[in-house]
N, C-alpha and C positions, 0 to 999 in steps of 0.2 A: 440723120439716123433713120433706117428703117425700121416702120414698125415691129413687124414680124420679126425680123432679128431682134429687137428690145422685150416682145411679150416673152421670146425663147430664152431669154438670158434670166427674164426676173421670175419665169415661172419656175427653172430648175433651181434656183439662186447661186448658179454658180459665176457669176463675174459681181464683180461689186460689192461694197459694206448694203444690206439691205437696212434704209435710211427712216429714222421715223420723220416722216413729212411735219409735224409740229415743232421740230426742231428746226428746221431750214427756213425761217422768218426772216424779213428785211436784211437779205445777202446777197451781192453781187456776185460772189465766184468764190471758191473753194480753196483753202490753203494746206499745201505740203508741211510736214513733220519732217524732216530725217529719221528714220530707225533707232541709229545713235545719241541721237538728242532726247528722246523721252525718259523721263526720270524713271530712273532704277532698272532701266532697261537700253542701259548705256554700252554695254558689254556685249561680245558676240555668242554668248551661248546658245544654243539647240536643243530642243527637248522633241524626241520623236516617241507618241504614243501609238501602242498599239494595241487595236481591240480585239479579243478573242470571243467573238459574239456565239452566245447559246449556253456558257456556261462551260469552263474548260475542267477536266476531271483532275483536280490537284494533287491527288492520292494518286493518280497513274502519273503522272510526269514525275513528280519527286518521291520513289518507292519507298514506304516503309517498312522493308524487308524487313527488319530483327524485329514486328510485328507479327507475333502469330494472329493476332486481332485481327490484322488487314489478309489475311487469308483465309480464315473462316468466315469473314465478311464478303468474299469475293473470290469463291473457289473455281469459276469459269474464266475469269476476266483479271483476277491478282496477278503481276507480271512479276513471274519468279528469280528469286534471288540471283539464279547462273546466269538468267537472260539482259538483268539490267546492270548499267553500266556503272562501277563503284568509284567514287570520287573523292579521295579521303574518306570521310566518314560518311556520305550521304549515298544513294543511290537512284540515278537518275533515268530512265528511261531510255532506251538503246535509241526510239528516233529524232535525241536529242544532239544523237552522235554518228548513228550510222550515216555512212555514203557520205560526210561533210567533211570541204576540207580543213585539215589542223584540227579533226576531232570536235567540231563544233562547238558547243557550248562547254562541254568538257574541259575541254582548252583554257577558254575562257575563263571558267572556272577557279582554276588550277593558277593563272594567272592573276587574277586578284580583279577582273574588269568585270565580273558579275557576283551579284549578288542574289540570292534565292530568300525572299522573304515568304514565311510561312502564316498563317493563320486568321491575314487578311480579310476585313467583313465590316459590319456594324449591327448596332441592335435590331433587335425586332426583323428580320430580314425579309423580304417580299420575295414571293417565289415566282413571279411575273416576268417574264427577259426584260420587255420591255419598260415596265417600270420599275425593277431594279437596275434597269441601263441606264433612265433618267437621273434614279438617283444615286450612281455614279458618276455621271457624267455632270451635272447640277452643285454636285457637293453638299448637295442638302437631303436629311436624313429626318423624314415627317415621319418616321417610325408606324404608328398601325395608322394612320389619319391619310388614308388614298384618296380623298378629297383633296388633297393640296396638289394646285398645279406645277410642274415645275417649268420654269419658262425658260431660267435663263442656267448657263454655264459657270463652275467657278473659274476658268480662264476670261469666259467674257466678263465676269464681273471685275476681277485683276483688272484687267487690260482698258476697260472702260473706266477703272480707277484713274489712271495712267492718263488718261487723254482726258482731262476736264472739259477741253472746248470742243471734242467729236461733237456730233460729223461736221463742224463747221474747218476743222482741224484734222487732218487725218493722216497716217502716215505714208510715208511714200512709196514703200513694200509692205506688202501683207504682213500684217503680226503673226497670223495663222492660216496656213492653208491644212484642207481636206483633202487626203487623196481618195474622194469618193463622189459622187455625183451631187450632193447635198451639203449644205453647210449642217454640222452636225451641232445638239444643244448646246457642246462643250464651248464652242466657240459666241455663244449668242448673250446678249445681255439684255439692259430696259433703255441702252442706247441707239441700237440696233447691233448686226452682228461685226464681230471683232474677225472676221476671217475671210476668205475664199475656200471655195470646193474646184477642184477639175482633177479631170483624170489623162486630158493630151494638152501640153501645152501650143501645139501649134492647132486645134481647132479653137482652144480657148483662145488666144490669140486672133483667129478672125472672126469669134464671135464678139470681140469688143473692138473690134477695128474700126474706127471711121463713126462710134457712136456719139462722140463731143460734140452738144451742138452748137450750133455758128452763136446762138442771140444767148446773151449773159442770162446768167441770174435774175429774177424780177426781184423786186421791194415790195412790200407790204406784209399783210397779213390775215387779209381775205384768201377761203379757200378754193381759190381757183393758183392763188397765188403760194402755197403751200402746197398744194400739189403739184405743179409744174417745177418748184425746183427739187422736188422729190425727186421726179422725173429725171429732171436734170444733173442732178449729184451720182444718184444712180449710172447713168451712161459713162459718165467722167471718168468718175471712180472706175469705171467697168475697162474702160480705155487705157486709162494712166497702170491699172492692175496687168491684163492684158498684154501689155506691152512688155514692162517689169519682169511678168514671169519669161516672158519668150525670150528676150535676152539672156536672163541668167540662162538658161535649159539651152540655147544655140551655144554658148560659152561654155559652159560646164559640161557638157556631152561629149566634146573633145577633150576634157581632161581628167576623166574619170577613169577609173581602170574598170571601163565596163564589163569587159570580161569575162569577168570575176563571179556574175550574175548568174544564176539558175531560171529557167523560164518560168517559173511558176508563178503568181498573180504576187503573192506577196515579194520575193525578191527584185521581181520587176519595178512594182511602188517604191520600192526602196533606194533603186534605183536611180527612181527620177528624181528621187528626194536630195540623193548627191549629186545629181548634175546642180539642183537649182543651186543647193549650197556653195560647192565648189566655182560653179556660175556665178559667185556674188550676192544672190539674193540676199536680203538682210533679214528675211523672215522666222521667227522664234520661236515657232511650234508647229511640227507636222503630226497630221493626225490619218492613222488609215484603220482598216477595219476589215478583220478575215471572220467568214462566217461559219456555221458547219459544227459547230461545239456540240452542239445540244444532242447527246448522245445517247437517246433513249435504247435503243435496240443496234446492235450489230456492231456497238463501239471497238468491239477487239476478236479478232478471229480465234479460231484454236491455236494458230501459231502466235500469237497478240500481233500479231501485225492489222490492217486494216484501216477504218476511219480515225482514229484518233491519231496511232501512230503517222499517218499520210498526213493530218494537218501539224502535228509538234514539231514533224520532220517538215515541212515547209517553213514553219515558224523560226526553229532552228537555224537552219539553212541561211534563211533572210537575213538573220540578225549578225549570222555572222561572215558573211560576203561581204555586209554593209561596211563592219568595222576592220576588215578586209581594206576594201576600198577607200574608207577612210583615213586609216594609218598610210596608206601606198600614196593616198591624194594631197594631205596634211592637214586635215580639218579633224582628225579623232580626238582632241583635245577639247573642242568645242561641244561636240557630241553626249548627252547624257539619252537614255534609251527608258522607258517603263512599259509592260503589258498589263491590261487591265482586261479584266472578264467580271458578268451582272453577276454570278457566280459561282461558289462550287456543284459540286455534286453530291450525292447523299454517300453515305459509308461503305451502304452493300447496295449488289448488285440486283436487278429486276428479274429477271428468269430470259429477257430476251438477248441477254449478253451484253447489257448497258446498263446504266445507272441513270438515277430521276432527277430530278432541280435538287442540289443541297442549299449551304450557306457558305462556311468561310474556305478559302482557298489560298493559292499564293501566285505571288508576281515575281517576275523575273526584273530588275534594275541594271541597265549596264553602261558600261562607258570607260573611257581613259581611264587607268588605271592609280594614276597619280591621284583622281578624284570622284572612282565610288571606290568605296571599303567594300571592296568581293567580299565573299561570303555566304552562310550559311545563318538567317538571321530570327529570331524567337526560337519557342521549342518545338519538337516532334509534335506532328498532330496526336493527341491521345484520343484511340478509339475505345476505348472501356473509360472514358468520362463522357457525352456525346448530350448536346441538348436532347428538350422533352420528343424532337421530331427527329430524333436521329442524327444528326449533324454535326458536323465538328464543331466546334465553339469556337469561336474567333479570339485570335489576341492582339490583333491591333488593327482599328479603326482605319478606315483607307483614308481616311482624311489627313491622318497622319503625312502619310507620305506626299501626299499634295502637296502639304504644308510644309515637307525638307524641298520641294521642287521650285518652289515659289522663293523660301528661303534661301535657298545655293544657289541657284539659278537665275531669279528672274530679282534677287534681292528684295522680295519684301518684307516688310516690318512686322509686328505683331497684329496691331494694331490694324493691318490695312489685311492680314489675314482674318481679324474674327472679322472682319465687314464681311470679307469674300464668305467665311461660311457659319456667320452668324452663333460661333463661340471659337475657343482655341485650342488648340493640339499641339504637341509636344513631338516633335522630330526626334528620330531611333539615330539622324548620324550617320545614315550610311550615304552621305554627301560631305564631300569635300570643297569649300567654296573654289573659285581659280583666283580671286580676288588676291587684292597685299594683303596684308593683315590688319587687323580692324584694332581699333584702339580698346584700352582695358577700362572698365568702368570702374571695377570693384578688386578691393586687394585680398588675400588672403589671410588667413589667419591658421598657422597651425599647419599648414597645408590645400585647407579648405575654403574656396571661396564663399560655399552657405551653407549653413552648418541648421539640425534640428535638435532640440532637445526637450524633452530627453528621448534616446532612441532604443528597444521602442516606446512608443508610449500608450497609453491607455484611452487614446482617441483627442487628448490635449497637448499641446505645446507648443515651444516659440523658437520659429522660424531667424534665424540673424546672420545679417553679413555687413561687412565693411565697404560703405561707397569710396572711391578715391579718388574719381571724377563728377561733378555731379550732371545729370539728364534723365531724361523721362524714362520713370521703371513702372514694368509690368511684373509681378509677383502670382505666381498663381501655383496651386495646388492642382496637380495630373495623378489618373487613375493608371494604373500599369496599361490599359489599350491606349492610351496617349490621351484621353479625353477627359478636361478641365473638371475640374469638383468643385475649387475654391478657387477664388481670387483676391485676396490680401490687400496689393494693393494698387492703383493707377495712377499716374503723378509723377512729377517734377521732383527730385530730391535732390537735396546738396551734400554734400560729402560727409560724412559720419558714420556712426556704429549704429543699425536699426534693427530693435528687435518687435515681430509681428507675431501673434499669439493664433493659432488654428482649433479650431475643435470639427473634428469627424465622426459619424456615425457608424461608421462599418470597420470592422477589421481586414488589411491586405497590407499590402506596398503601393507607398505613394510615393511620387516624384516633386520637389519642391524647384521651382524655376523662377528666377531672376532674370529678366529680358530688359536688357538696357542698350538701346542702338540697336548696334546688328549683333551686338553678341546673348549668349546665353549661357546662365551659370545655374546646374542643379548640385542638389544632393539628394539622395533617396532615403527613404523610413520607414519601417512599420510602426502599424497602429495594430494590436491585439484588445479586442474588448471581450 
């Protein structure tokens, strides 16, 4: 291995799991995983995120035309009613649609494979890119406390769940690649990181070429000897990665309906993203990242064309050449799609023709149509309700949706969700698993598998439903943004009639959830005090 090639590898971190050296004690050499073989991550599905970094304006992508709010909020920059594009009942943004073929997301739309969820945020919100990026990407939410650091990822946290013996254990295709020059927080845990970064697979390719070295692993547990197999795991890894992608991407580049592709930065990432797929790779998360959001001044011309419209329409475009390409290739069934940005934008407009840092905003969710529920998902943003700083209010927690991605997707438990973000959230649904069918835990009664009463009530009452198989239930009480209030109960139960008793302080709608296995059963209530 040469030096110089090894400093270059580990200083950008784009080949190899960066390994914590205390972990790599008395070992001889390194052991493969199969992909298919790690628990709960047995299935071929795909999750490709995309980030919309600077904070994307939610109000101008998804028009609130039959708001006269949102035009006296924005009388230079409001994209008027004739100009945006109507979609059933919502109105989206013309460069969601123009110049794309099959009418872009429109289509999409219209078809049932997206879904547009609104009002996406969390408390207290930072108006920092960068550290509301962490804490999106982290899944952890220190609310005013900007002293907490965030280190690790909620994927790397998942994923390092998954593999108890990493890095002594590792798989044999990346869990997660970057298509960006850095391994991003998303992917990083306190094992080290769960992913790869690159952006060409044939220079990554020879920059792990030929790094394995000739003499094993050392034993012991002096630090000379802890660092050398740091070293060591490092380059392997770097090699065995290396390799893995460049196969897939020489396979998969001939059978992709390349095509199909727009040159722009984003469609191209996407691009490679189906070769590796279609290539075989068995990797379970791509992650890329479009910059340019942050739209202080100059965001929409006199005619609204300009910067924002130029990046929706790239955004657009990308998303849907890919699924394009992927129905033409046969992997769209695999495919599940999300866009994430640190946040919205403020309500009204700045005098420069842009808008400032807001709070909540919305994501686009797509995929096979058999398994997202397209859609148009919470309510209208209300601008004549707006917090103390002008911003919309959020109505559902982004952890939420984490948390249906981990559950449809990557099959986790309850349980192994509150580790990843140190409490529980409540999935909206708008995933469909691909799985059989999962066995019944609980029967119903009446119609009802859990039933509250009395409903509503005056901030008391008792939660009951019927076990008919017995296994470990999680019971907990959600606030309408998905985010845990109560929790009833944790435990083993054996088949019977239970009834659990709640007391709440506040008045609203709450959501009562029974998680037993893989399934979940609510019912919803108010509480009036």
């Amino acid at each position: 291995m040469k030096r110089r090639k090894f400093i270059g590898i580990s200083a950008t971190t784009t080949a190899g799991i960066l390994l914590a050296p205390k972990l790599l004690k008395a070992k001889n050499d390194l052991s493969l995983i199969p992909n298919d073989k790690i628990q709960s991550l047995e299935g071929d599905n795909v999750l490709i995120i995309i980030e919309l970094f600077g904070g994307n304006d939610g109000l101008n992508t998804i028009i609130p035309a039959g708001d006269s709010e949102y035009y006296n909020l924005r009388k230079g920059i409001g994209i008027p009613e004739n100009l945006a594009v109507k979609v059933n009942d919502i109105y989206m943004n013309p460069a969601l649609v123009e110049g794309i073929n099959n009418e872009g997301l429109k289509r999409m739309f219209e078809d049932g494979r997206l879904a547009i969820v609104e009002g996406i945020g969390y408390d207290s919100p930072n108006m920092s890119h960068f550290r509301s990026e962490d804490i999106w990407l982290s899944g952890i939410n220190p609310k005013t406390n900007n002293n907490v650091r965030l280190l690790e990822g909620w994927l790397g946290r998942y994923f390092a769940l998954k593999l108890p013996n990493f890095p002594l254990e590792i798989p044999e295709h990346p869990l997660s690649i970057a298509i960006d020059g850095t391994v991003p927080l998303l992917f990083k845990s306190d094992k080290g990181h769960m992913g790869i970064a690159l952006t060409d697979p044939d220079e990554f390719y020879e920059l792990g070429k030929g790094l394995t070295p000739i003499d094993p692993m050392l034993t012991g547990s002096d630090y000379y000897t802890e660092e050398y197999n740091f070293v060591h795991a490092i380059a392997r890894q770097s090699e065995i990665y290396s390799t893995a992608v460049k196969n897939a991407y020489d396979t998969g580049k001939n059978i992709i309906a390349g095509n199909v592709y727009s040159p722009n930065t984003l469609s191209q990432k996407l691009k490679l993203v189906s070769s590796l797929i279609a290539g075989g790779l068995k990797t379970k998360v791509y992650y890329m990242k479009i910059s340019n959001f942050d739209s202080h001044a100059q965001q929409a011309n006199a005619d609204f064309s300009g910067q924002h419209f130029t990046l929706l329409n790239d955004v657009a475009r990308a998303i849907t050449e890919f699924m394009e390409d992927a129905a033409l290739t046969g992997f769209s069934e695999r495919v599940t799609g999300m866009t994430i940005s640190e946040f919205g934008r403020r309500t009204y407009e700045n005098g420069s023709r842009g808008t400032d840092h807001g709070a909540a905003s919305m994501q686009f969710i797509w995929g096979n149509d058999s398994y997202v529920n397209g859609g148009y998902w919470n309510n209208r943003p209300n601008l004549s309700d707006l917090d103390i700083n002008g911003n919309v209010k959020y109505q559902t927690d982004y952890r939420v949706i984490y948390t249906e991605m981990l559950e449809k997707r990557f099959d986790a438990t309850t349980d192994e969700i509150t580790q990843v973000f140190g409490e529980s959230f409540l999935p909206l649904n708008i995933l469909e698993k691909r799985t059989s069918s999962v066995e019944e835990y609980l029967k119903p009664r009446n119609g009802e598998f859990v039933r509250s009463f009395p409903n509503p009530s005056q901030g008391s009452g008792v939660v009951s439903f019927d076990m008919y198989n017995p296994g470990r239930a999680i019971v907990n009480i959600y606030n309408v943004n998905g985010k845990e209030e109560l929790t009833l109960h944790s435990g083993y139960l054996q088949p019977g009639y239970y009834e659990m008793p709640y007391r709440l302080n506040k008045s609203g709608t709450y959501i009562c959830c029974v998680s037993v296995g893989k399934k979940r059963y609510n019912t919803k209530f108010v509480v009036i005090k």
